[in-house]
C-alpha positions as CSV (number, residue, x, y, z in Angstrom):
1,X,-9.2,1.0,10.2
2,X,-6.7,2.0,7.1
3,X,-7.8,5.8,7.8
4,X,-6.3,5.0,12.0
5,X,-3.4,3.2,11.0
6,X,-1.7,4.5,7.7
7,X,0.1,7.8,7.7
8,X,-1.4,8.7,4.3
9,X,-5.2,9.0,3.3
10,X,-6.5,6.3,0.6
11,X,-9.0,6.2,-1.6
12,X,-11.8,3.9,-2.0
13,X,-14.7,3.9,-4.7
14,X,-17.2,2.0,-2.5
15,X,-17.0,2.6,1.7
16,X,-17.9,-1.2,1.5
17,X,-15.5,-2.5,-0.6
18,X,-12.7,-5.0,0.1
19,X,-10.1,-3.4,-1.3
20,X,-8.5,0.6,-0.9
21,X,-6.0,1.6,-2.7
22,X,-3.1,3.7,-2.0
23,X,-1.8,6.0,-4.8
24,X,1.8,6.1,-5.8
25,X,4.0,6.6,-8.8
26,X,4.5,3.2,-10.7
27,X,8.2,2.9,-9.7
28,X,7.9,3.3,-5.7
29,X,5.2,1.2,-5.9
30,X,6.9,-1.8,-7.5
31,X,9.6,-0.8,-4.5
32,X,7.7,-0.6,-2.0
33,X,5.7,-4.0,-3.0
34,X,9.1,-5.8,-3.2
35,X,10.3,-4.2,0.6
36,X,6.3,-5.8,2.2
37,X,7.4,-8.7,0.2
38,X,10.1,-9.1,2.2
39,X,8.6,-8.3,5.6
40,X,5.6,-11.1,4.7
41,X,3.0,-8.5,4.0
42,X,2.2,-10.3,0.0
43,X,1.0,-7.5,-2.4
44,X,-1.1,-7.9,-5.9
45,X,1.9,-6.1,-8.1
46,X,1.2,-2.6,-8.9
47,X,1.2,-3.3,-13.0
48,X,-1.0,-6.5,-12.8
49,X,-4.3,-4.0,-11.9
50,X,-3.1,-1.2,-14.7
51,X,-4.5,-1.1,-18.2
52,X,-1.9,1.0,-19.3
53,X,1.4,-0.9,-17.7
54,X,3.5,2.5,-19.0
55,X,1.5,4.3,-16.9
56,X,4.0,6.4,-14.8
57,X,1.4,6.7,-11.6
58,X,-0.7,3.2,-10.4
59,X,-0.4,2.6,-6.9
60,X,-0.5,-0.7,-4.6
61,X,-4.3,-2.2,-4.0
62,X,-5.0,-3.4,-0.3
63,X,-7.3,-6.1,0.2
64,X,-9.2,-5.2,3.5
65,X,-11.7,-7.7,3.1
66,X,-10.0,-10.6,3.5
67,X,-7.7,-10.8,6.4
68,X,-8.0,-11.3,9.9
69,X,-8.4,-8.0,11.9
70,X,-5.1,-8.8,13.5
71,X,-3.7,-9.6,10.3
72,X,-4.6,-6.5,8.7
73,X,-3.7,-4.2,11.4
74,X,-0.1,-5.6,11.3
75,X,0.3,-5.2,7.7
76,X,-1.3,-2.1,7.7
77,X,1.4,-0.6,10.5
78,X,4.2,-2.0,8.3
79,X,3.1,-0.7,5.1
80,X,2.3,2.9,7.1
81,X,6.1,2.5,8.2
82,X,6.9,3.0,4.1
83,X,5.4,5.4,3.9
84,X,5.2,9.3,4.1
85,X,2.2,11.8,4.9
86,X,1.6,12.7,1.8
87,X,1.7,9.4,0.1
88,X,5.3,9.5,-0.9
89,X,8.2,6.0,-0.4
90,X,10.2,6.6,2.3
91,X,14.1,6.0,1.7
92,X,15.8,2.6,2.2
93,X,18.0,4.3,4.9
94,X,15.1,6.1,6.6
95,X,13.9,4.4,10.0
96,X,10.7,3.2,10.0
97,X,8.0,3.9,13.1
């Protein structure tokens, strides 16, 4: 479903797990957890799943397990409308689809 609905491909370790992950620099990340924050999609922060928490690149983990499939298809279309097709943060003043 993420692979249908998100502009961007993810990666995941295990096809059966219950979490993907999306890869980002650090700093869009933390943005772009704070703007689903604010549209009611609730985010693990990027830093609290990094070992290093300088690291410059992290990401944000989606749970995929644990939602309902309405539920997750919603959040997924609003996180895909933060997104770019190569993975980048789209501006605050550019319209989401």
């Amino acid at each position: 479903m993420t692979t249908e609905i998100l502009p961007v491909e993810v990666q995941s370790g295990d096809i059966t797990g219950f979490h993907v992950w999306l890869p980002m620099p650090t700093n869009d990340a933390d943005r772009l957890t704070q703007r689903l924050a604010a549209m009611g999609v609730i985010m693990m922060w990027p830093k609290a799943a990094l070992v290093d928490p300088e690291t410059l690149n992290s990401g944000i983990r989606i749970s995929i397990g644990s939602p309902t499939t309405e539920n997750l298809q919603q959040a997924l279309s609003i996180i895909g409308g933060f997104v770019t097709a190569d993975g980048q943060l789209k501006p605050m003043d550019e319209p989401r689809v």
